[in-house]
VEXBA-127137 format. One line per 4 residues: number of its first residue (from 1); their letters; for each residue y, x, z of C-alpha. Coordinates in Angstrom, 3 decimals. Each point is the difference from the previous one (the first is absolute). Layout:
N
NUM) a) Y:X:Z  ...
END
This chain:
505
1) xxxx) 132.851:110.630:101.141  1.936:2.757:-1.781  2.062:2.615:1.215  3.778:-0.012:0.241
5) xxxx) 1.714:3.319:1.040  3.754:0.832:-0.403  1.196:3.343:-0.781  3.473:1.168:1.202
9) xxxx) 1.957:3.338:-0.942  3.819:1.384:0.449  1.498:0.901:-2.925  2.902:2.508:1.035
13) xxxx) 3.363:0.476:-1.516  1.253:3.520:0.040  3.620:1.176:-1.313  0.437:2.772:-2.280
17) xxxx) 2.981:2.573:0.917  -0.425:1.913:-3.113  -0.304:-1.250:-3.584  -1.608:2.316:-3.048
21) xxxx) 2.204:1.342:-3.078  2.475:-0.540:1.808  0.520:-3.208:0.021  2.383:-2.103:2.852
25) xxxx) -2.705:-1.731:2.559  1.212:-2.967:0.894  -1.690:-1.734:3.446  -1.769:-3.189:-0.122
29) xxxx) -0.514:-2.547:2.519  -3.602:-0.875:1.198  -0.822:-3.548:-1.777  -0.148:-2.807:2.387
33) xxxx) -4.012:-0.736:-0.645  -0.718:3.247:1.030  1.296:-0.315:3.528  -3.210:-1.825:0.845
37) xxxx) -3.462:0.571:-0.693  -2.386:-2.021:-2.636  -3.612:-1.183:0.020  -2.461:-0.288:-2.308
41) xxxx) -3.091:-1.781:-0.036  -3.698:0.868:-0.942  -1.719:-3.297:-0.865  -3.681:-0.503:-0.518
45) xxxx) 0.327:-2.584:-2.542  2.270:2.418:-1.770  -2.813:2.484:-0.683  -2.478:-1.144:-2.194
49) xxxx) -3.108:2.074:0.803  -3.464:-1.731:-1.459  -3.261:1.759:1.382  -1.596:-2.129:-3.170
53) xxxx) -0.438:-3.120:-2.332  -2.741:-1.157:-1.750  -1.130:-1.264:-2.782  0.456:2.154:-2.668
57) xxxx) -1.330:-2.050:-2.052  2.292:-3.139:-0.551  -0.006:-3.346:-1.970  1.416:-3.384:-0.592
61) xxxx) 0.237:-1.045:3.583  -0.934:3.167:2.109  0.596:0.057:3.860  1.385:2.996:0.530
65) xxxx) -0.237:1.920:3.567  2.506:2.751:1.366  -1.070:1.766:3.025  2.975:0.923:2.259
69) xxxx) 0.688:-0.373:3.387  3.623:0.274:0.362  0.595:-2.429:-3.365  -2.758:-2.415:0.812
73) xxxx) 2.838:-1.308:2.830  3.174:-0.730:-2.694  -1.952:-1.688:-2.870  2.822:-2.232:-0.222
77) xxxx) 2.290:3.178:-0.946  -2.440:1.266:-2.413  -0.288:-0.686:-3.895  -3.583:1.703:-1.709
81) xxxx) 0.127:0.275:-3.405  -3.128:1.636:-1.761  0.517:1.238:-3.851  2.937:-2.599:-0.375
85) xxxx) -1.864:-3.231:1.341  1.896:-1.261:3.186  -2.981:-0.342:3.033  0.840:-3.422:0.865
89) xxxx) 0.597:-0.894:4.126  -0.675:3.289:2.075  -2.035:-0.821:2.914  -1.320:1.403:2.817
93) xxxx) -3.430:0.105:0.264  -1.772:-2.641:2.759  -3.325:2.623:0.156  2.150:3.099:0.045
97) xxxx) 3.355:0.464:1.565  0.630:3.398:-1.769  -0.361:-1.242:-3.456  1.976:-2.600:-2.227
101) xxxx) -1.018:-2.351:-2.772  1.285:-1.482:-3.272  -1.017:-1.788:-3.384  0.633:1.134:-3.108
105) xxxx) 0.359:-3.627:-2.011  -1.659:-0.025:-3.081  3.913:-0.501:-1.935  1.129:3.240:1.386
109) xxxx) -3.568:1.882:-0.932  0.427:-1.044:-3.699  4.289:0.390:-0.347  -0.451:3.581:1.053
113) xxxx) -2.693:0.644:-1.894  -2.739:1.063:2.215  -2.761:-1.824:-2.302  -1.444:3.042:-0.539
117) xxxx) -3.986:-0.627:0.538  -2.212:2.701:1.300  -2.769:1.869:-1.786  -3.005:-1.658:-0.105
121) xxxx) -3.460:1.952:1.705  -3.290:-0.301:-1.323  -2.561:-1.302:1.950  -4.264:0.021:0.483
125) xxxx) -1.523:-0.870:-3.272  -1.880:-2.621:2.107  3.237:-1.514:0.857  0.846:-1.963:3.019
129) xxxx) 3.392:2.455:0.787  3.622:-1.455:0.727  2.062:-0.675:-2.923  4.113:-0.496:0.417
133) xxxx) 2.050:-1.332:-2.446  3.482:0.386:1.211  3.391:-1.802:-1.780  1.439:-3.279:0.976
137) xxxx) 0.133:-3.961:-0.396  -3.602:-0.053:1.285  -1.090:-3.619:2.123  -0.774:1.162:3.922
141) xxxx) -0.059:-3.583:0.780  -2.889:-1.221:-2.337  -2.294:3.143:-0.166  -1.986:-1.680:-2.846
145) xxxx) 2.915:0.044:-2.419  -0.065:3.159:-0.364  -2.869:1.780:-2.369  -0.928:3.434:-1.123
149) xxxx) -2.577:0.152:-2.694  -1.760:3.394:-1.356  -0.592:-0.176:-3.838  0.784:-3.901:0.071
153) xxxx) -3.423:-0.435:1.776  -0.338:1.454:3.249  2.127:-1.379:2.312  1.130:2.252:3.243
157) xxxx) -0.992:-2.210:3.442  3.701:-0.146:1.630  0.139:0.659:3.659  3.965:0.225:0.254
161) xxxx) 2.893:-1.032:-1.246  3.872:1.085:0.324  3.166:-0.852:-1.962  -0.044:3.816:-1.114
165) xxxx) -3.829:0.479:-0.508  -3.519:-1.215:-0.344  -3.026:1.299:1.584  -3.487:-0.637:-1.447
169) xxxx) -3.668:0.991:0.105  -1.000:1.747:-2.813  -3.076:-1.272:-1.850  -3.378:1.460:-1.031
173) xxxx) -0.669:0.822:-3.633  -2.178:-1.364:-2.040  -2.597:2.685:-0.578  -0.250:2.537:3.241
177) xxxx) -2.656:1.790:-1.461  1.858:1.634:-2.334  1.928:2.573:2.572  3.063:1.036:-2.270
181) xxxx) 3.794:-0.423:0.056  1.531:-3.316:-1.369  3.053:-0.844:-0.236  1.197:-3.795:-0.090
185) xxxx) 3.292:-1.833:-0.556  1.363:-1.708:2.736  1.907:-3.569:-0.250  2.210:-1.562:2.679
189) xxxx) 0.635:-4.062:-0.473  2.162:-2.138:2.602  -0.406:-3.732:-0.635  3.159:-2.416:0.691
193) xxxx) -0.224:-2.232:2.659  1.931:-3.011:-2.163  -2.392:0.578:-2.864  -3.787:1.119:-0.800
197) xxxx) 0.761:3.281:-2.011  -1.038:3.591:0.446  3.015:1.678:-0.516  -0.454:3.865:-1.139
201) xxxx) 2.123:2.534:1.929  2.218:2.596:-1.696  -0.716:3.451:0.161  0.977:3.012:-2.262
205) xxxx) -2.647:1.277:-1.503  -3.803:-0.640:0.021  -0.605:3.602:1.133  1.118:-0.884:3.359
209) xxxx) -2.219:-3.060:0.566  -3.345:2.276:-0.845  -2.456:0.247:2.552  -3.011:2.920:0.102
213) xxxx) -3.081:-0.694:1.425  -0.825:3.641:0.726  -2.851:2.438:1.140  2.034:2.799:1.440
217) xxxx) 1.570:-3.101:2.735  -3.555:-1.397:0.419  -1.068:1.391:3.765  -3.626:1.587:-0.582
221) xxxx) -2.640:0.241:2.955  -2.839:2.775:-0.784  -1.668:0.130:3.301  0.131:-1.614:3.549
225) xxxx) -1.225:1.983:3.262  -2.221:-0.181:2.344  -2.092:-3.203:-1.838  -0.765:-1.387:3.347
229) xxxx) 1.763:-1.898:3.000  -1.244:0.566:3.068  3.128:-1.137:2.281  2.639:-1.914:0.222
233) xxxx) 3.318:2.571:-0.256  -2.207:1.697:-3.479  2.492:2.404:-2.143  -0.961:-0.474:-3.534
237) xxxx) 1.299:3.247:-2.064  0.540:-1.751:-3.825  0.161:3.157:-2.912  1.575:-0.811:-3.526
241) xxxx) 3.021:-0.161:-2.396  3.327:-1.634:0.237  -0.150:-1.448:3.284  3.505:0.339:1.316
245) xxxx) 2.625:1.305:-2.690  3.319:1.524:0.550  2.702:-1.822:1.589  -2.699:-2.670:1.291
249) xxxx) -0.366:-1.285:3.034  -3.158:-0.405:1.497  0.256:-3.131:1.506  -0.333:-1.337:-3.695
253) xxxx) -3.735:0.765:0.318  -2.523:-1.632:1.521  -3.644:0.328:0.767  -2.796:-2.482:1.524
257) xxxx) -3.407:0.418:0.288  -1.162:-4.068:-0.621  3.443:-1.042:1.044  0.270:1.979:3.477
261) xxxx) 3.009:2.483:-0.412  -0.808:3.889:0.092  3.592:1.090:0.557  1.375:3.451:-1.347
265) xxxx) 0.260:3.394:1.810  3.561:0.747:-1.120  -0.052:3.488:0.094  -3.617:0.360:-1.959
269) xxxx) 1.618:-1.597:-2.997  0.573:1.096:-3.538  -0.726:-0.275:-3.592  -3.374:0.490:-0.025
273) xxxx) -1.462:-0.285:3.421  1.022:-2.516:3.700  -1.927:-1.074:2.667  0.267:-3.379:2.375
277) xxxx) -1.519:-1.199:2.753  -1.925:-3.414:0.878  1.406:-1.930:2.483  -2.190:-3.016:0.173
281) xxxx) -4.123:-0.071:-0.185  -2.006:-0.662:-3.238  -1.935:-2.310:-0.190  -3.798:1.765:-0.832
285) xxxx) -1.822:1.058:-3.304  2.266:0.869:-2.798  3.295:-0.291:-0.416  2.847:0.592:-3.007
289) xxxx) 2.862:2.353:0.052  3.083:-1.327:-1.750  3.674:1.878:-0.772  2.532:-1.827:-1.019
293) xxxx) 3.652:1.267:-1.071  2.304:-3.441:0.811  2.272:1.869:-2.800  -2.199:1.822:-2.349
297) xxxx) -3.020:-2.489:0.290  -3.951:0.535:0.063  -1.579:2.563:0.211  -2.725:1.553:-2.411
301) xxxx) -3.341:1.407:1.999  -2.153:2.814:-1.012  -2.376:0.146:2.841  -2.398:-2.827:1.370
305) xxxx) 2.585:-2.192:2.177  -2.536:-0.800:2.928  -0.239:1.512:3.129  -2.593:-0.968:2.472
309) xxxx) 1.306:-1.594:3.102  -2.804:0.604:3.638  -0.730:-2.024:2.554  1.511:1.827:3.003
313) xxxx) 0.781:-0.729:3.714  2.451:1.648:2.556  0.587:-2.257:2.810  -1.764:-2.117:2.093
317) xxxx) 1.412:-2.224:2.712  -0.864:-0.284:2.689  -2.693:2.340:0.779  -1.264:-1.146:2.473
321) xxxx) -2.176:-3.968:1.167  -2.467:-2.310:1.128  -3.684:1.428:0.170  -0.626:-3.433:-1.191
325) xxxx) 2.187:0.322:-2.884  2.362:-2.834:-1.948  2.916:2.717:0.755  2.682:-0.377:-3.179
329) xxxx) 0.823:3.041:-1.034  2.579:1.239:-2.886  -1.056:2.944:-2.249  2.488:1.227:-2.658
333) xxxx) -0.694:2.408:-2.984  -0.556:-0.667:-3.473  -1.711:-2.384:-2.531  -1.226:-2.139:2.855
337) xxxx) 0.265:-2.982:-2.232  -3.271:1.021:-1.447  -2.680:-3.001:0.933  -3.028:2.120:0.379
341) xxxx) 1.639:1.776:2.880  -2.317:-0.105:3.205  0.929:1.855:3.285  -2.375:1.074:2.062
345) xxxx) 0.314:1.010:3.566  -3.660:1.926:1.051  -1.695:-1.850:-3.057  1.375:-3.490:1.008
349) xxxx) 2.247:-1.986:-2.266  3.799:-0.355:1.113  0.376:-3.840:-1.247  3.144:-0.057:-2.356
353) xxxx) 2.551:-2.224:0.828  1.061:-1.361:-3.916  2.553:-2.255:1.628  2.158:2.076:1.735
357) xxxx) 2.266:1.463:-2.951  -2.460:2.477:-1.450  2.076:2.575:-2.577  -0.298:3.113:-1.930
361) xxxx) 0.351:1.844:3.391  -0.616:-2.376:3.302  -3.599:-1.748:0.409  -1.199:-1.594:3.478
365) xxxx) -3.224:-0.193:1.469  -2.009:-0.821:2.950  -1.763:2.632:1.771  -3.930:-0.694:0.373
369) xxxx) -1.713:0.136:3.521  -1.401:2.833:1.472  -2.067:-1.727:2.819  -2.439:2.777:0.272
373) xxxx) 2.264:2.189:1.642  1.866:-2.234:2.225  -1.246:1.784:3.014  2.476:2.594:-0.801
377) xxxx) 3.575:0.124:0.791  0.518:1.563:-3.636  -1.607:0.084:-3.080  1.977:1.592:-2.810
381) xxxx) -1.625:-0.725:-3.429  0.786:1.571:-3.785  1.477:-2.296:-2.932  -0.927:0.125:-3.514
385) xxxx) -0.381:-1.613:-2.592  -2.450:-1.520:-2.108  0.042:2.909:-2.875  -0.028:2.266:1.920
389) xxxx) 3.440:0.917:1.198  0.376:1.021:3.335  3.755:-0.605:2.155  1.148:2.722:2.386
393) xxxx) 0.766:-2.824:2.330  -2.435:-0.872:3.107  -0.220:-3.428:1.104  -1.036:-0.555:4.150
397) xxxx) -1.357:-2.533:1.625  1.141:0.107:3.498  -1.052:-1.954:3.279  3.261:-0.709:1.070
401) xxxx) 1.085:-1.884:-3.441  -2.812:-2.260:0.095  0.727:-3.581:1.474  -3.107:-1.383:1.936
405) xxxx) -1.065:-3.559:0.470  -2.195:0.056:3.436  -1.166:-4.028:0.305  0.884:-3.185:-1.921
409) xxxx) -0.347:-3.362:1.085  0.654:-3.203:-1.729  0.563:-3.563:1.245  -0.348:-3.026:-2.349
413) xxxx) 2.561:-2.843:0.187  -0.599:-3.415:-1.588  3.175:-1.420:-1.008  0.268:-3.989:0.028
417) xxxx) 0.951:0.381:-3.899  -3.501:1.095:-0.555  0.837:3.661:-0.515  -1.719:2.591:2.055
421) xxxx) 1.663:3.224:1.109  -1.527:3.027:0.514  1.586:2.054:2.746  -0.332:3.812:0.221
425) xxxx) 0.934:2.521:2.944  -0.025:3.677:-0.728  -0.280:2.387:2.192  0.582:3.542:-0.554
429) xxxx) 2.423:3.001:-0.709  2.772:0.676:-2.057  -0.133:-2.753:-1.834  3.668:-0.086:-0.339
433) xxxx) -0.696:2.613:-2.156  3.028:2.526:-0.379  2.812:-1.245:1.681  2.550:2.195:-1.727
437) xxxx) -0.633:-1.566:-3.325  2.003:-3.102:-1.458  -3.067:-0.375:-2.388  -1.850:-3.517:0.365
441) xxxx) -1.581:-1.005:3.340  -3.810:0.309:0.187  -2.097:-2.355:-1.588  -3.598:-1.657:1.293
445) xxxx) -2.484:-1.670:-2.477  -3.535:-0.978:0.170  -0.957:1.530:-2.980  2.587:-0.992:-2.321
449) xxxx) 1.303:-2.934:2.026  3.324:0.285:1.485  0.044:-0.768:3.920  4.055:-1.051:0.823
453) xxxx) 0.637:1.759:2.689  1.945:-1.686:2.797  0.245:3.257:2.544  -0.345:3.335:-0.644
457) xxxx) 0.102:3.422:2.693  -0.807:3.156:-0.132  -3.056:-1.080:1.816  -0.721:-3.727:-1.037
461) xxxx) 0.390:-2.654:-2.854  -0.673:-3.842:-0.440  -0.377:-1.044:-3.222  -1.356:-3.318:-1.424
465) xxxx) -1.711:-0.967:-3.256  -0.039:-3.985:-1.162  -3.366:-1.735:-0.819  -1.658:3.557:0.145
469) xxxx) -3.554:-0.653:-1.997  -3.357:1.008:1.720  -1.394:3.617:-0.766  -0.052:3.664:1.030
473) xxxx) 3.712:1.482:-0.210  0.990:3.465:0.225  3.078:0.414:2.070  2.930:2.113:-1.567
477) xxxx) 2.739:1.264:1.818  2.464:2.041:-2.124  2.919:1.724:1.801  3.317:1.407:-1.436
481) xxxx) -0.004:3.216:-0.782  -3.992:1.149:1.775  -1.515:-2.664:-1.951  -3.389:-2.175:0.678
485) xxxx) -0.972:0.038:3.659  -3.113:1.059:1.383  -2.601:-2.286:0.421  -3.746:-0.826:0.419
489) xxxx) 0.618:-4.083:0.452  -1.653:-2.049:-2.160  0.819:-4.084:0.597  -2.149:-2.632:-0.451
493) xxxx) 1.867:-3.608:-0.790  -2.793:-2.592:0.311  0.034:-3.402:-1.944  1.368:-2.495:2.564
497) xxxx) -0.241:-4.138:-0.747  3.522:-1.296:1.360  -0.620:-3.709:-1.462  -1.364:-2.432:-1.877
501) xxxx) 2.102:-2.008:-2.302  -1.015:-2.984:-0.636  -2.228:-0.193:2.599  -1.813:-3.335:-0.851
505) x) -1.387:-1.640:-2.933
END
């Protein structure tokens, strides 16, 4: 935990024959402590080495943090006192071993005098920056007894509250329109919790409770490039004036395009010009740019704020299906929320699947047929869509991803509850459809009448349907993963007379 080392040495004891001036020399015994030799130990907790401490910035009730490895292990040896206020109960820090904690109680803040505010920065003249008001006495407990007002009017929305400071919202002015500097008065009020009073806090002088709404903090955009977003990972490059200021951070600024993040290119940033990057889809047609300083506030805009946001694609899974179609497939990209999209695959529509969590960037459909070509063992086929936009992708139908259905027959059992059951076997191939998946098991309907099925193989299913009414049916059998089956049967479920009831009168 910290080092220990003992250091020995032999001091030796030499008699002089000879004394200067003259003098008599007169021999001296070696001392009795010197016969044997003496240690001397190097502690760690002895050496107080601090790689850092933050803040440097304190108030009433500051946690204070001392990085140090060796010290972090003998907090209960160590006293921290910053500017004359006592840091109350060293501790070692439970999230980092190396480091040690402490309070500094709002008593010992104000006895030694460390009251001493900080300056006070201006922020956008369309407001909405940070605002603290450091000093002491403030309510943490009951946020809303606490209240900073702007010109007596305007209050400042609160959004946290210490013993040793207050931090607040700062309103919009009245009239934005007018873009010039003003200046306003700021008032701090704590209300009792035995009684229903505002009670105004004490301060020195009125200078130091001025606030400037001001045009040289206000960020300013003047133009936004490129104007278009064609994918997904789009850098935006944003040009104008007091963007990031000295000794800012630029985490403090953030940028959305219709709420989805574009987040910043550290090492493009500066005064007057950054860049970010998407990293979500758009959703299509038009949408707004905002920047927002969380400490200097809105920004103002000199340019037109909308950028237009494309319908795009760049995957498609999978790529491959049934020539007679109802495969699901996934295609990402961008603004595929739009409802006029239509995919077409050789012409034919791709039926979108609105139930199956369609976003920004993810939309299923169902491939279309392509029974004129089933004689081949692949048919690849282009995508596009419906204005015009063509995907690099290829889909292909291929032979050995289509599930057959070779015969059907169906038996008819009267049950002595009156109901009749219609039983059907299915014959066929890969019908079972991929047997890697853990999707849903395939599915049989006549038309859109669910058949329970009661055995299912690669090469056969029984399935029965309940009271089944009399017409032509279409049989549907849709496999995971391949999708529907192929299959020329048509069945024909005849009206059938099981009784009579009553059957005199």
């Amino acid at each position: 935990l910290y080092s220990i080392f003992f250091y020995t040495d032999t001091l030796y004891w030499d008699s002089l024959t000879t004394c200067e001036g003259g003098f008599t020399c007169q021999i001296l015994t070696k001392p009795s402590e010197l016969l044997t030799k003496h240690g001397f130990i190097y502690r760690g907790c002895a050496t107080p080495i601090v790689s850092s401490f933050s803040p440097f910035n304190i108030y009433a009730g500051s946690k204070i943090t001392v990085s140090s490895p060796v010290l972090a292990n003998c907090v209960d040896q160590l006293m921290i006192n910053v500017g004359g206020a006592d840091c109350t109960q060293p501790v070692q820090d439970i999230n980092d071993s190396e480091s040690i904690e402490c309070d500094l109680s709002e008593e010992q803040v104000i006895s030694a005098g460390l009251l001493t505010g900080q300056p006070l920065k201006p922020c956008s003249i369309y407001g909405g920056g940070q605002l603290i008001v450091y000093g002491s006495g403030f309510d943490p407990i009951y946020k809303n007894f606490n209240k900073i007002t702007f010109n007596n009017e305007k209050e400042c929305s609160i959004i946290e509250v210490t013993s040793g400071y207050i931090k607040c919202l700062v309103p919009i002015p009245d009239n934005t329109t007018i873009e010039s500097n003003l200046n306003v008065t700021i008032q701090v009020q704590i209300k009792s919790r035995n009684q229903n009073d505002w009670i105004d806090t004490q301060h020195t002088t009125h200078s130091d409770c001025l606030y400037s709404y001001d045009i040289t903090a206000t960020p300013i955009i003047k133009n936004i490039e490129p104007r278009e977003i064609i994918n997904t990972n789009q850098t935006l490059t944003i040009y104008g004036s007091n963007l990031l200021l000295s000794n800012e951070n630029y985490t403090n600024l953030q940028i959305t395009l219709d709420n989805t993040p574009c987040i910043i290119n550290i090492k493009s940033i500066s005064i007057n010009k950054l860049s970010c990057q998407l990293m979500n889809s758009l959703s299509s047609g038009y949408v707004t740019l905002n920047l927002f300083h969380e400490i200097r506030g809105y920004s103002k805009y000199e340019t037109n704020l909308t950028i237009k946001s494309q319908i795009t694609f760049y995957t498609i899974y999978p790529l491959e299906g049934s020539f007679a179609g109802g495969t699901i497939i996934k295609l990402n990209g961008n603004g595929l929320n739009d409802p006029t999209i239509k995919i077409l695959f050789n012409l034919k529509e791709c039926q979108i699947i609105n139930e199956k969590n369609r976003t920004v960037n993810e939309i299923y459909c169902r491939t279309p047929e392509q029974l004129n070509y089933i004689q081949l063992n692949n048919y690849k086929v282009s995508i596009n869509l419906s204005n015009g936009l063509f995907i690099t992708n290829e889909y292909t139908y291929v032979d050995m991803k289509t599930p057959k259905v070779i015969n059907i027959t169906m038996n008819s059992i009267n049950n002595n509850n009156g109901t009749l059951i219609t039983q059907l076997n299915i014959n066929g191939s890969m019908l079972n459809g991929d047997n890697n998946t853990q999707m849903k098991m395939t599915e049989v309907k006549l038309n859109q009448t669910l058949c329970t099925i009661v055995t299912i193989q690669n090469d056969y299913i029984q399935c029965y349907i309940v009271n089944l009414p009399s017409g032509i049916y279409q049989l549907i059998v849709d496999t995971p993963v391949y999708g529907y089956a192929l299959s020329e049967n048509n069945i024909n479920i005849n009206f059938s007379l099981n009784s009579i009831s009553p059957n005199s009168g």
